[in-house]
Backbone of each chain as ProteinMPNN parsed JSONL, in Angstrom:
{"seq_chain_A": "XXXXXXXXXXXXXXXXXXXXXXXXXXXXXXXXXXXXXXXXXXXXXXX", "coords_chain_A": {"N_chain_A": [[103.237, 96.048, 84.533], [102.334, 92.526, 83.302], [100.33, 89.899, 84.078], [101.819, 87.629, 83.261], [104.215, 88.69, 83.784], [104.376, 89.523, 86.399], [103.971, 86.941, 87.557], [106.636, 85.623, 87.271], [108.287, 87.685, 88.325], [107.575, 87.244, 90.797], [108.267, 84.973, 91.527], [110.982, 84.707, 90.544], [111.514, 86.506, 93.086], [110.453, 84.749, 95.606], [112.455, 82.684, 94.945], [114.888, 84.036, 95.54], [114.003, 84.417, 98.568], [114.183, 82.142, 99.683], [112.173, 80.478, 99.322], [110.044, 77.395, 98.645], [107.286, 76.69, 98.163], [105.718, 79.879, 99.192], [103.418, 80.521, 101.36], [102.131, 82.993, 101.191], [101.671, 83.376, 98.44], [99.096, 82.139, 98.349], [97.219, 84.062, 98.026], [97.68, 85.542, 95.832], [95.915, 86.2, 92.58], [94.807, 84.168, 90.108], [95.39, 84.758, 87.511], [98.112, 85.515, 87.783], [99.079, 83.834, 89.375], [99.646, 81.576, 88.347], [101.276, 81.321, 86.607], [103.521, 82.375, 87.992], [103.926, 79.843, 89.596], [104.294, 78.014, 87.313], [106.796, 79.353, 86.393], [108.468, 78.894, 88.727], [109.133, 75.979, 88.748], [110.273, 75.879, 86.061], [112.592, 77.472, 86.742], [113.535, 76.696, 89.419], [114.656, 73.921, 87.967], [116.668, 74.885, 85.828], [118.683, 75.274, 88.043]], "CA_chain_A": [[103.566, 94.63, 84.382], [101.209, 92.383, 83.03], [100.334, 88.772, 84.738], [103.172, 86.778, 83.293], [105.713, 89.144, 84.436], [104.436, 89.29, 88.184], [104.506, 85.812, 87.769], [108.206, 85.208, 87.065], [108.964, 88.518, 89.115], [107.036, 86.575, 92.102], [109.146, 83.162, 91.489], [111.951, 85.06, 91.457], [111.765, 86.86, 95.28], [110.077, 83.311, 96.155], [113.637, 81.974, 94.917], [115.666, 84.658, 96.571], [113.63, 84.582, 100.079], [114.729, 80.709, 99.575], [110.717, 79.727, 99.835], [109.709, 76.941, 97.581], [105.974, 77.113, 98.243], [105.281, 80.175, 100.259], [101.976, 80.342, 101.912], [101.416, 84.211, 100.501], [101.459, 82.596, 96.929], [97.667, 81.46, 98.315], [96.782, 85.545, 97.82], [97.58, 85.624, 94.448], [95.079, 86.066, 91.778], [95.298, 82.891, 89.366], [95.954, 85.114, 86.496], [99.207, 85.505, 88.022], [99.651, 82.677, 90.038], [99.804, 80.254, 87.125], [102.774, 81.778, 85.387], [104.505, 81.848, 88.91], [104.474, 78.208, 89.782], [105.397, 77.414, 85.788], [108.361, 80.365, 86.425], [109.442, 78.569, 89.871], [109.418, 74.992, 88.142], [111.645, 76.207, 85.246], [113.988, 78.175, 87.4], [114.11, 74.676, 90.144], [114.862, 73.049, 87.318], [117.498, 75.117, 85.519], [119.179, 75.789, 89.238]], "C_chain_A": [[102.287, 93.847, 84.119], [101.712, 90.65, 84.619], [101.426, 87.895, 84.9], [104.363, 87.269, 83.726], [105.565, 89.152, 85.544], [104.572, 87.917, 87.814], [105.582, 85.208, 87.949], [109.086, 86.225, 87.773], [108.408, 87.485, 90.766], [107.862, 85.182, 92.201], [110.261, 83.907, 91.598], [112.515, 85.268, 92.56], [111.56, 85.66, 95.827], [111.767, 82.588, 96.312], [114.818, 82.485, 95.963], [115.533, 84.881, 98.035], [113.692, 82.98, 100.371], [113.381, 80.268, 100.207], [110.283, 79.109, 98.777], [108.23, 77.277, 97.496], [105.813, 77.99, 99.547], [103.881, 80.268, 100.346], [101.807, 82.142, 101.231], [101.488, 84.175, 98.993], [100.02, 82.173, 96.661], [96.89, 83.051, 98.053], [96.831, 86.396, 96.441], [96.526, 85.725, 93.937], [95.873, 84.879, 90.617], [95.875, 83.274, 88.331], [97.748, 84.955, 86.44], [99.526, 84.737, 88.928], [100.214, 81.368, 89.716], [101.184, 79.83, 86.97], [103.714, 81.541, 86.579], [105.07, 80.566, 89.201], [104.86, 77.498, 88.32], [106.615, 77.95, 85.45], [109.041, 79.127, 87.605], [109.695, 77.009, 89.386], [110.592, 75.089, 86.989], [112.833, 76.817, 86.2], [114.749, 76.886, 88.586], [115.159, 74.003, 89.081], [116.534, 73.615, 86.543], [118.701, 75.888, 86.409], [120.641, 75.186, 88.904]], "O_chain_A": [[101.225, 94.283, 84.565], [102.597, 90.434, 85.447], [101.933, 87.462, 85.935], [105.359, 86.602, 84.007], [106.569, 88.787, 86.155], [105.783, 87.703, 87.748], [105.633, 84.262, 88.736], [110.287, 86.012, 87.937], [109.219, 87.228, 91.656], [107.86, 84.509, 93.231], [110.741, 83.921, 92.732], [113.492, 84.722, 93.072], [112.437, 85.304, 96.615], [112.24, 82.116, 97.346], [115.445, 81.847, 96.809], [116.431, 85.342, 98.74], [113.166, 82.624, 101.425], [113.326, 79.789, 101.34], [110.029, 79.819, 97.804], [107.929, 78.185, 96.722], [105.758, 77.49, 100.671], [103.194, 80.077, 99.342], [100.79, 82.084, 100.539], [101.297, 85.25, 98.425], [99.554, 81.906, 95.553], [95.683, 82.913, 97.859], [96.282, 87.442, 96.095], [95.668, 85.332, 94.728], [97.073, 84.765, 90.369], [96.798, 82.587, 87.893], [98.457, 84.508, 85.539], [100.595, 85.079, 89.435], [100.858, 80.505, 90.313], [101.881, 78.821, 87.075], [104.616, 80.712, 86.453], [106.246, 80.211, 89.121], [105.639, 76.547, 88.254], [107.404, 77.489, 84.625], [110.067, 78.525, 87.286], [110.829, 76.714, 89.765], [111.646, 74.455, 87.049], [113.98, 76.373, 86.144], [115.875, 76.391, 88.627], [116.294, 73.637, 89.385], [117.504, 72.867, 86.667], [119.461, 76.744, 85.957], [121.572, 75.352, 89.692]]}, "seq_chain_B": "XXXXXXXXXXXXXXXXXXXXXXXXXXXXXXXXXXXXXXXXXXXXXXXXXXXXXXXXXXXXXXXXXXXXXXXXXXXXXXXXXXXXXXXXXXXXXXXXXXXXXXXXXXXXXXXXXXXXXXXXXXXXXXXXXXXXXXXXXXXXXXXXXXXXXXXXXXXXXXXXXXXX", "coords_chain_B": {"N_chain_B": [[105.604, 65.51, 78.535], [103.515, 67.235, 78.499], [103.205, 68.536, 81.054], [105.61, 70.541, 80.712], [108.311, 72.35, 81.996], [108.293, 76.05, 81.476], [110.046, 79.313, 80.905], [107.644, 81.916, 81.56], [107.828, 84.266, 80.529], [109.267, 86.417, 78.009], [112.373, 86.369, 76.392], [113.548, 88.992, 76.332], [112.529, 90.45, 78.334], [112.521, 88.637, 80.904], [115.521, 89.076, 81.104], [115.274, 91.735, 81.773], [114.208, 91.87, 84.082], [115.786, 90.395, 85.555], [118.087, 91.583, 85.987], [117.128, 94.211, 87.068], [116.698, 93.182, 89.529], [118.638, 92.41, 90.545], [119.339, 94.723, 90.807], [117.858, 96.376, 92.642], [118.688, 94.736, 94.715], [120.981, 95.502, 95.727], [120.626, 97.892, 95.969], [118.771, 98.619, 97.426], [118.935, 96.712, 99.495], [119.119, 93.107, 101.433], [117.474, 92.975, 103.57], [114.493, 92.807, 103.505], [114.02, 90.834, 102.645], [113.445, 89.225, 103.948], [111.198, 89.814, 105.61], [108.381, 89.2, 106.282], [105.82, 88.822, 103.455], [103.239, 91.454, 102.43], [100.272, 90.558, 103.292], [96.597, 90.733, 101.99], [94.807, 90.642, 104.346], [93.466, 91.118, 107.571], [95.391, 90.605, 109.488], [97.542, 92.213, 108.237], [96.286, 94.497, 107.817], [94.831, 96.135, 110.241], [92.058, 97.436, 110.582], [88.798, 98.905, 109.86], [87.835, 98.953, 106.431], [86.484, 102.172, 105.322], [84.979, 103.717, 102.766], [86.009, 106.791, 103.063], [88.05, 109.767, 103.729], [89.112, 109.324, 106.469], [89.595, 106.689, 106.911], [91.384, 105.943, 104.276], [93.405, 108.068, 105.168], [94.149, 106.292, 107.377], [95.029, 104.091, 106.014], [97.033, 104.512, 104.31], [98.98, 105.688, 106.166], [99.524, 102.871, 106.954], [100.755, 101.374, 105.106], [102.616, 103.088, 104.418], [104.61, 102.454, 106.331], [104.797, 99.99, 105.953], [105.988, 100.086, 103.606], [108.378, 101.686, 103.772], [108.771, 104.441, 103.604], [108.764, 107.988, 105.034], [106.051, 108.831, 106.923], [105.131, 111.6, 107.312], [106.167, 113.303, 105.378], [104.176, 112.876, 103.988], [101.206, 113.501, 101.881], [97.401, 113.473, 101.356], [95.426, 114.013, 98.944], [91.893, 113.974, 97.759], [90.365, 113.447, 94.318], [87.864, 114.634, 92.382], [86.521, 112.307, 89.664], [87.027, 113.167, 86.127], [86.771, 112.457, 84.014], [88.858, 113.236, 82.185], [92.433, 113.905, 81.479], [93.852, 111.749, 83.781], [94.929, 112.56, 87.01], [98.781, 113.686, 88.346], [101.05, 111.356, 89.116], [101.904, 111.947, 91.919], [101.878, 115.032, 93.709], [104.289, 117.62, 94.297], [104.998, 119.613, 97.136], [104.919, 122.555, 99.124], [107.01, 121.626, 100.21], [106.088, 118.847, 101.035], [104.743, 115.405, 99.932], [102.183, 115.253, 97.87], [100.006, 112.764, 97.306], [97.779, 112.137, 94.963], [93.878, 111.019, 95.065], [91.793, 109.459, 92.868], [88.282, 109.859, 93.354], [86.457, 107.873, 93.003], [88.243, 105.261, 92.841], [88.436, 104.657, 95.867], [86.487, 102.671, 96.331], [87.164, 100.261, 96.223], [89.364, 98.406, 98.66], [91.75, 96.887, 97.823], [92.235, 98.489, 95.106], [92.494, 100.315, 95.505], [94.873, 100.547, 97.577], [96.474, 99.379, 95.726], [97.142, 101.615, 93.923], [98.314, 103.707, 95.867], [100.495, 102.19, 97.215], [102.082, 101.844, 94.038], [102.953, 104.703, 94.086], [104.127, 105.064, 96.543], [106.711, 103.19, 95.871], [107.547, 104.643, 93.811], [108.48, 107.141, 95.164], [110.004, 105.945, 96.731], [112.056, 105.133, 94.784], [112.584, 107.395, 93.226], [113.956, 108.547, 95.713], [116.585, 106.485, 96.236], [118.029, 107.355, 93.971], [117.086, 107.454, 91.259], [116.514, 108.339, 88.312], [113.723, 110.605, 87.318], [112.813, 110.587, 84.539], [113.839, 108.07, 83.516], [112.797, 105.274, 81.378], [111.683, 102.974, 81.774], [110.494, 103.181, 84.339], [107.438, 103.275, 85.378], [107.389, 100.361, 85.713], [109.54, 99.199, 86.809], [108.655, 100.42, 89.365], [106.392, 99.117, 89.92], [108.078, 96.457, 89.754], [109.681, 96.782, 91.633], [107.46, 96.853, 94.511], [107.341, 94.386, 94.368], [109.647, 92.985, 94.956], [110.188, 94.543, 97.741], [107.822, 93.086, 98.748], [104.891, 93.696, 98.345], [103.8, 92.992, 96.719], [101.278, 91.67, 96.008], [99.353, 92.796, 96.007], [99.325, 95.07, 93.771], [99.631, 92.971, 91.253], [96.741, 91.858, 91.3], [95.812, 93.71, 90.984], [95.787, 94.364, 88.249], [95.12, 95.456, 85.192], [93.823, 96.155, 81.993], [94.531, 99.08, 81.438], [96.772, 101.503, 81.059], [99.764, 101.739, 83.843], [99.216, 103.848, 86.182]], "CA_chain_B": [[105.485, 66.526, 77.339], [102.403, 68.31, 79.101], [103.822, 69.916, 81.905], [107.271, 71.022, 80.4], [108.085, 73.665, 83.148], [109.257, 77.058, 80.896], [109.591, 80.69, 81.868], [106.2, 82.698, 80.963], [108.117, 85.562, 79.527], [110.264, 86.573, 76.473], [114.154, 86.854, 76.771], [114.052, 90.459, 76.684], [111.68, 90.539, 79.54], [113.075, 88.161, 81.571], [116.822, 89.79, 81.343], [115.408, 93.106, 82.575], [113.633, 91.691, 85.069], [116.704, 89.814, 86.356], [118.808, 92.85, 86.041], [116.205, 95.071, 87.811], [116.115, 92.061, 90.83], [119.869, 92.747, 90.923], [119.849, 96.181, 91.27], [117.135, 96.333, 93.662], [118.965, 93.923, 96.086], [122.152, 96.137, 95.616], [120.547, 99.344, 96.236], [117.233, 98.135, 98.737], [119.722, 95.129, 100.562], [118.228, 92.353, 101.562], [116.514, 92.742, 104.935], [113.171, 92.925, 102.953], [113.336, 89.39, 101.827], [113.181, 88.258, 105.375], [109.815, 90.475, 106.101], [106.9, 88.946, 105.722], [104.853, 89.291, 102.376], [101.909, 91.758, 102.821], [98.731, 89.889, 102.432], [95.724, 91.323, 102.435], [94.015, 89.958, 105.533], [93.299, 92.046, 108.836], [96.631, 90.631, 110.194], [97.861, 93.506, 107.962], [95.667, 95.704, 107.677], [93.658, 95.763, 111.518], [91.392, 98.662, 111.007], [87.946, 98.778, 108.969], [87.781, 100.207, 105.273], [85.159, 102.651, 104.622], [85.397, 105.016, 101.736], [86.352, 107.704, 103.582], [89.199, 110.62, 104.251], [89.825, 109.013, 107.891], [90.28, 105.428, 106.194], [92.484, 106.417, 103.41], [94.402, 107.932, 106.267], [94.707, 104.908, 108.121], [95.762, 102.729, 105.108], [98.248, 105.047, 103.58], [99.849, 105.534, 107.44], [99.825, 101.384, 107.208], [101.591, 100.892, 103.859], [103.985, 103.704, 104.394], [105.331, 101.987, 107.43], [105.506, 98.709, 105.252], [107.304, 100.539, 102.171], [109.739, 102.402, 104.239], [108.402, 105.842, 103.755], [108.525, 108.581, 106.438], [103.963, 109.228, 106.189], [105.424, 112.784, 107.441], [106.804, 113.627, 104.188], [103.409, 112.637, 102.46], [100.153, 113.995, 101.982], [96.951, 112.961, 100.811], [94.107, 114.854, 98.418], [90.643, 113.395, 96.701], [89.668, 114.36, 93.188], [87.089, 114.149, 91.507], [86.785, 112.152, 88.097], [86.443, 114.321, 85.267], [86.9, 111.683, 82.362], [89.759, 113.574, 81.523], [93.511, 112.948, 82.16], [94.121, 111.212, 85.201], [95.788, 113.309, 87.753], [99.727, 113.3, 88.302], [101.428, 110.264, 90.286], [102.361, 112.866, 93.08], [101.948, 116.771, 93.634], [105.069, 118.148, 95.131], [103.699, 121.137, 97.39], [105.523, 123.001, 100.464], [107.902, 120.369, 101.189], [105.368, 117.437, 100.861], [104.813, 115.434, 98.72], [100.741, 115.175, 98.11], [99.266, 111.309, 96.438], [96.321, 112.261, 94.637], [93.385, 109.54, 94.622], [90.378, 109.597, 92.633], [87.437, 109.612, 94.168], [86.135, 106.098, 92.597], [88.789, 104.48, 93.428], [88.187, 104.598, 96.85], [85.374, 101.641, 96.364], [87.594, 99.014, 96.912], [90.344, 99.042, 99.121], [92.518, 96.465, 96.916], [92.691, 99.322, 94.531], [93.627, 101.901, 96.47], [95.789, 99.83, 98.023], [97.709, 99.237, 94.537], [97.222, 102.614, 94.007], [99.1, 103.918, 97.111], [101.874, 101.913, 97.097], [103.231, 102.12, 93.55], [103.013, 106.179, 93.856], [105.302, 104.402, 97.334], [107.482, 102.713, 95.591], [108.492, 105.563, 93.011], [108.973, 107.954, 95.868], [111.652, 104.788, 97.12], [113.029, 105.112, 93.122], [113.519, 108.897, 93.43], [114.916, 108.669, 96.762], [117.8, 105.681, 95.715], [118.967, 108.169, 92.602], [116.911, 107.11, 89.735], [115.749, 109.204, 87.465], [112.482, 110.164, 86.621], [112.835, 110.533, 83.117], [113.582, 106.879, 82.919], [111.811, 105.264, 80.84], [111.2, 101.753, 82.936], [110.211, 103.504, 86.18], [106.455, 102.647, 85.934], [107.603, 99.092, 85.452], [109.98, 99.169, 87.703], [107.74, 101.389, 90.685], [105.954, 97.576, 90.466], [109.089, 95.336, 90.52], [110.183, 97.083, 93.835], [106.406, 96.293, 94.837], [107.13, 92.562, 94.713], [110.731, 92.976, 95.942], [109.391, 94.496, 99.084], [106.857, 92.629, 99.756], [103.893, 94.59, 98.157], [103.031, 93.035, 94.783], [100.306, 91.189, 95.827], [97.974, 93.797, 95.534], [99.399, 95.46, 92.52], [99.129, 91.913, 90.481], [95.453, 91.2, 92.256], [94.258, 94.668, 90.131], [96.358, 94.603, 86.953], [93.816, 96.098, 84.113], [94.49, 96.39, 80.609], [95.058, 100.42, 81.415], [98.54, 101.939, 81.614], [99.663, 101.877, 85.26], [99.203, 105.111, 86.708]], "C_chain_B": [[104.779, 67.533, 77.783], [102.437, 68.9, 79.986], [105.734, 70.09, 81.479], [107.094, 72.435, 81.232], [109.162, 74.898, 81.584], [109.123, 78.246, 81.629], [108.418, 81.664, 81.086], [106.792, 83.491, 80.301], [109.415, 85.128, 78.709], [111.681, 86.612, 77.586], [114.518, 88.096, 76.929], [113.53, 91.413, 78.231], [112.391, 89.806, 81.008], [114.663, 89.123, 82.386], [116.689, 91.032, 82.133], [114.898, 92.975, 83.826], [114.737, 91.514, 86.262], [117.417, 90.452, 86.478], [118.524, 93.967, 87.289], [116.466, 94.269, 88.893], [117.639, 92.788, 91.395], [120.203, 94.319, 91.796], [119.018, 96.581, 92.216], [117.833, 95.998, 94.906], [120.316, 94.986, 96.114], [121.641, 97.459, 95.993], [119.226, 99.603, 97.73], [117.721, 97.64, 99.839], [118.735, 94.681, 100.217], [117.592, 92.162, 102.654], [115.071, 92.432, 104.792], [112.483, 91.412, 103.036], [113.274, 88.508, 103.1], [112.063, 88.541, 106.108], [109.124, 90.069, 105.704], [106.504, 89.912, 104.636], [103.731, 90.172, 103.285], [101.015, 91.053, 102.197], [97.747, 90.727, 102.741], [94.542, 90.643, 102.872], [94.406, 91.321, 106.488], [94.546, 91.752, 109.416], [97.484, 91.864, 109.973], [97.429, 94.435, 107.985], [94.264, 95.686, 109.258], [93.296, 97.049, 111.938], [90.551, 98.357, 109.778], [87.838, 99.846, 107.702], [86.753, 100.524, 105.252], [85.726, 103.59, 103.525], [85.716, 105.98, 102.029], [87.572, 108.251, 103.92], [90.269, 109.689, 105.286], [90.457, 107.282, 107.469], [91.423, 105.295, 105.467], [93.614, 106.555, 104.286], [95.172, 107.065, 106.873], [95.759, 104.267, 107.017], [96.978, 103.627, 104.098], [99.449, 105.266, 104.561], [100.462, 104.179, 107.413], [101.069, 101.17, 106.114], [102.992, 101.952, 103.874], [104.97, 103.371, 105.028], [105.75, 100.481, 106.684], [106.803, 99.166, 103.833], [108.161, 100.777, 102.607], [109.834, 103.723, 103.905], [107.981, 106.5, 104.906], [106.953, 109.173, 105.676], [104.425, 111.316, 106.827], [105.643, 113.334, 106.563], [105.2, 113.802, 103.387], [101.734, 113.321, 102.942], [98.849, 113.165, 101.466], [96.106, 114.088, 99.674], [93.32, 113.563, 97.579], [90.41, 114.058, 95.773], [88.787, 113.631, 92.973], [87.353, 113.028, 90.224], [86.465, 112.47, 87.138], [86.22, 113.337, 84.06], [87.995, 112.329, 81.777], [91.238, 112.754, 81.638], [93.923, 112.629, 83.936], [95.223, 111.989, 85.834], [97.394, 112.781, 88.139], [100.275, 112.309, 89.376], [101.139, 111.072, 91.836], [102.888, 114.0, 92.494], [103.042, 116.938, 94.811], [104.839, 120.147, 95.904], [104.683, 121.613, 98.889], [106.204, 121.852, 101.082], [106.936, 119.281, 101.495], [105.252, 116.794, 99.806], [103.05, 114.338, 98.438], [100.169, 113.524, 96.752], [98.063, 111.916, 95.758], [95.347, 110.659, 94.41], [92.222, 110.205, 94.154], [89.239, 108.97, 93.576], [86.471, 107.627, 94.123], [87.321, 104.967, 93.066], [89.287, 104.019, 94.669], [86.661, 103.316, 97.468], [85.641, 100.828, 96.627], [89.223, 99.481, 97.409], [91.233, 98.239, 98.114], [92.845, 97.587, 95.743], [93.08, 100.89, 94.66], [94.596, 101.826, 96.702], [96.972, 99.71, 97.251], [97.792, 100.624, 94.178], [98.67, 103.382, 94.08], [100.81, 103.134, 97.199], [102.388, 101.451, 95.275], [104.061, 103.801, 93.375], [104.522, 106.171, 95.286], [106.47, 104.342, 96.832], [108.17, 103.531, 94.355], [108.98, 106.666, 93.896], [110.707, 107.192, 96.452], [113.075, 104.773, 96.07], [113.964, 106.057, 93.402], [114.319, 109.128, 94.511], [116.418, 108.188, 96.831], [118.187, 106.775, 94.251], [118.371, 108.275, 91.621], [115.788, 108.423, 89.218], [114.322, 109.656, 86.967], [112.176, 110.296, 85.328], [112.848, 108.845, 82.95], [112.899, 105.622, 82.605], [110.966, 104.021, 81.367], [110.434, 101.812, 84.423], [108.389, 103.023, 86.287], [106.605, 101.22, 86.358], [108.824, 98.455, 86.676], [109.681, 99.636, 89.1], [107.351, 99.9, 91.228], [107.263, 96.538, 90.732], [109.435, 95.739, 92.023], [109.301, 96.627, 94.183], [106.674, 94.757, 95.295], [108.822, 92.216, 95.133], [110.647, 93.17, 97.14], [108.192, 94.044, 99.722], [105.36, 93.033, 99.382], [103.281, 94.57, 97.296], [102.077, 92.68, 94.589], [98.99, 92.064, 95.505], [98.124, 94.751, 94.186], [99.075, 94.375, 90.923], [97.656, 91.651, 90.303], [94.757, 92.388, 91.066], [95.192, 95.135, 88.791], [95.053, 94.612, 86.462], [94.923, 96.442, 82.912], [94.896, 98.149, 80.611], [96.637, 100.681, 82.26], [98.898, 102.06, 83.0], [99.831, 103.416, 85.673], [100.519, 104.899, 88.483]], "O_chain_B": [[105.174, 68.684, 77.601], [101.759, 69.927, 80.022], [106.741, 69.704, 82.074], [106.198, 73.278, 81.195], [110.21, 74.636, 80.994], [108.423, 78.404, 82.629], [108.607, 82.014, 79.921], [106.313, 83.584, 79.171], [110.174, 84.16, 78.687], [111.907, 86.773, 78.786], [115.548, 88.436, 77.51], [113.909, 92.412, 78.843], [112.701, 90.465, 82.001], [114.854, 89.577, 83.514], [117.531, 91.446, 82.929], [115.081, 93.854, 84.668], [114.773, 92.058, 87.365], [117.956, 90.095, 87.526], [119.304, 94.421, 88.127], [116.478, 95.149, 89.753], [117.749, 93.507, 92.389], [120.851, 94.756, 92.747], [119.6, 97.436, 92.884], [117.733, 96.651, 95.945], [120.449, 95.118, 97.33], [122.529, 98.203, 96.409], [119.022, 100.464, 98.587], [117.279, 97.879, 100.963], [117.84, 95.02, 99.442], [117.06, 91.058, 102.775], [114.433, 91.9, 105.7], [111.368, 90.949, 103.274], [113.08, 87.294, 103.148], [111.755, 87.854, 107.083], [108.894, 90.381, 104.536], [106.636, 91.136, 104.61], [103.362, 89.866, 104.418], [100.872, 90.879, 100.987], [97.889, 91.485, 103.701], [93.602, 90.199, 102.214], [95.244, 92.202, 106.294], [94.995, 92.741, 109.996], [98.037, 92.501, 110.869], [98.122, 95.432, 108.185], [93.101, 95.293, 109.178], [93.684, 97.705, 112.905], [91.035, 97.78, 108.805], [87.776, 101.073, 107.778], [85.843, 99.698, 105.181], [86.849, 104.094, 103.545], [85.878, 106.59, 100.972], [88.368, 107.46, 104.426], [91.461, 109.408, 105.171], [91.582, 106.863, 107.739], [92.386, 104.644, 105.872], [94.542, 105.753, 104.386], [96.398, 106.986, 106.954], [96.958, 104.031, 107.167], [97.646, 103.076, 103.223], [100.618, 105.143, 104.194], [101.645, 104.049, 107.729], [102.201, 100.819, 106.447], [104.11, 101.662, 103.448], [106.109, 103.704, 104.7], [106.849, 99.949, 106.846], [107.875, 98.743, 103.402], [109.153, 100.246, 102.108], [110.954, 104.234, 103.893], [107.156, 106.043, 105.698], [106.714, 109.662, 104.572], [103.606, 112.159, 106.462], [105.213, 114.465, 106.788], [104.991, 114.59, 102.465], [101.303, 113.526, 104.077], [99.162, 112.036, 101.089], [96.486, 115.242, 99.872], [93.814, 112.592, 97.006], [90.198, 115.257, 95.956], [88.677, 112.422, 93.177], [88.519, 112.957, 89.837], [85.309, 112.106, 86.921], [85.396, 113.628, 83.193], [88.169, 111.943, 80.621], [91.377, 111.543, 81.807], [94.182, 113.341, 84.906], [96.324, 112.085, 85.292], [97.498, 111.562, 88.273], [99.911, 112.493, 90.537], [100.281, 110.75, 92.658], [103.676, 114.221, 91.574], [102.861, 116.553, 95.966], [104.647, 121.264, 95.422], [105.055, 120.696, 99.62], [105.998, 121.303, 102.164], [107.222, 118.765, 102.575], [105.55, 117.304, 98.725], [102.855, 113.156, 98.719], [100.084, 113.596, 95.526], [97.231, 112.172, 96.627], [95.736, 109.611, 93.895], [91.682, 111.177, 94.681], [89.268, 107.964, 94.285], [86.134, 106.736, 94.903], [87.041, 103.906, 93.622], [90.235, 103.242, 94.786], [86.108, 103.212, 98.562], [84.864, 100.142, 97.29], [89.988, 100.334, 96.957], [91.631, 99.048, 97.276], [94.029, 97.491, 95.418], [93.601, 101.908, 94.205], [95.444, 102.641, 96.339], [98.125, 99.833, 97.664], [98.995, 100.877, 94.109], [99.577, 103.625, 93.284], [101.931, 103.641, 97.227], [103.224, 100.548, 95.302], [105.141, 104.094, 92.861], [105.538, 106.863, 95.221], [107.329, 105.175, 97.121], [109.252, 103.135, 93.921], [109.969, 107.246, 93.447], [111.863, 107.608, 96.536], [114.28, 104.581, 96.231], [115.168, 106.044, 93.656], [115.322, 109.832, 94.395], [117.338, 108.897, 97.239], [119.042, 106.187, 93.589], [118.797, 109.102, 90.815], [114.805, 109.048, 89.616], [113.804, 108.923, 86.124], [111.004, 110.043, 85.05], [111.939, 108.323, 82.305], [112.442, 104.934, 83.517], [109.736, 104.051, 81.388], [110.011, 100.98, 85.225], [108.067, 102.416, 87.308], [105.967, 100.852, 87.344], [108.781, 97.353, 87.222], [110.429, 99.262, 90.004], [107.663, 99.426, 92.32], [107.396, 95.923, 91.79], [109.431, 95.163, 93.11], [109.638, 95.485, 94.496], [106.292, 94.165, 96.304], [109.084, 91.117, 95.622], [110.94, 92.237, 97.888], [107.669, 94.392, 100.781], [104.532, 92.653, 100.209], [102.476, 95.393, 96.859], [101.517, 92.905, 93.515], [97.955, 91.857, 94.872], [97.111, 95.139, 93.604], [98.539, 94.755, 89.882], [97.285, 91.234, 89.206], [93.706, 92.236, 90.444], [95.194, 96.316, 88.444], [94.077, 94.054, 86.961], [96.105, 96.778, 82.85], [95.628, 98.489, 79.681], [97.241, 100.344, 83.279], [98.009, 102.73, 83.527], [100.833, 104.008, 85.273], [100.737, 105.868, 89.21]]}, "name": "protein", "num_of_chains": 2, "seq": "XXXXXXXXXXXXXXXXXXXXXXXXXXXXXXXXXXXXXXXXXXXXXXXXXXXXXXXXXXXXXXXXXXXXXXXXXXXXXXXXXXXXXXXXXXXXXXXXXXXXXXXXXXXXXXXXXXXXXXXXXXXXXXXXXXXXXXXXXXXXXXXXXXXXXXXXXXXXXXXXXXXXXXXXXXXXXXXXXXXXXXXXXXXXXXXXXXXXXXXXXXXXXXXXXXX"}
């Protein structure tokens, strides 16, 4: 998997463990931390 | 206009992803998603890495107990690195089933760490039914990773080389 897919795989479980911002999101590397919080904003959004 | 929230990946990416999430929670449950993330802090891991046999030990005992692997079942061995091809996920040997790690990659634990548990998380594959012929299973070895709890360290050492 590259960055953008952990990203949007990580917003996903985030969505399904019903955690908007969890605190192990701060353990991320940015590469893939980016894409997450621009995955969990689209997916909020198209809820 | 400048933050338009979209999803980072393609449509074909996405779909398998969301497919894969499905079938995970259908074949994993969901008790997982109520376990704490592993981070990598001493809260998880409360024993010191050195490069060494007895370390390794430790941290493959730790993560097996987070994956949901019996560490009875599993073995360890060190190779060398030859520059050649990289040794197989896992050696099945007298009813064990043996991880190989190169010896370099014993320099940092974060990549051991990712290592170790996706060689985990395909033993979890083969155990639920799936095939190892198929053709998603590296890709999927990591989605379980971040279904259970475990991706942070597989994301943390993504490299442009194929995932072993």
């Amino acid at each position: 998997m590259d960055f953008n897919m952990y990203g949007y795989a990580f917003a996903k479980v985030a969505q399904l463990r019903e955690e908007s911002k969890p605190a192990w999101q701060g353990h991320i590397r940015l590469n893939a931390l980016h894409p997450m919080k621009q995955a969990a904003k689209a997916l909020k959004k198209n809820k | 206009m400048f933050t338009k929230a979209r999803i980072p990946v393609d449509d074909a990416i996405r779909e398998w992803t969301d497919e894969r999430l499905d079938w995970l929670k259908e074949n994993f449950g969901s008790d997982s998603l109520s376990r704490p993330v592993v981070e990598p802090t001493e809260e998880f891991f409360p024993f010191n890495w050195q490069p060494d046999a007895e370390s390794l030990v430790n941290l493959l005992g730790t993560l097996s107990a987070y994956a949901g692997v019996d560490p009875e079942r599993l073995g360890l061995t060190v190779v060398e690195n030859t520059g050649a091809e990289p040794p197989p996920a896992i050696i099945k040997e007298g009813g064990k089933l043996i991880l190989p790690v190169e010896s370099s990659e014993l320099r940092d634990i974060n990549v051991v760490s990712s290592i170790l548990i996706r060689k985990l998380m395909f033993i979890r594959l083969l155990d639920a039914g799936v095939d190892e012929r198929e053709s998603d299973l590296p890709l999927l070895s990591e989605l379980t990773a971040v279904y259970l709890g475990l991706g942070i360290f597989c994301a943390n050492t993504v490299t442009p080389k194929a995932p072993r």
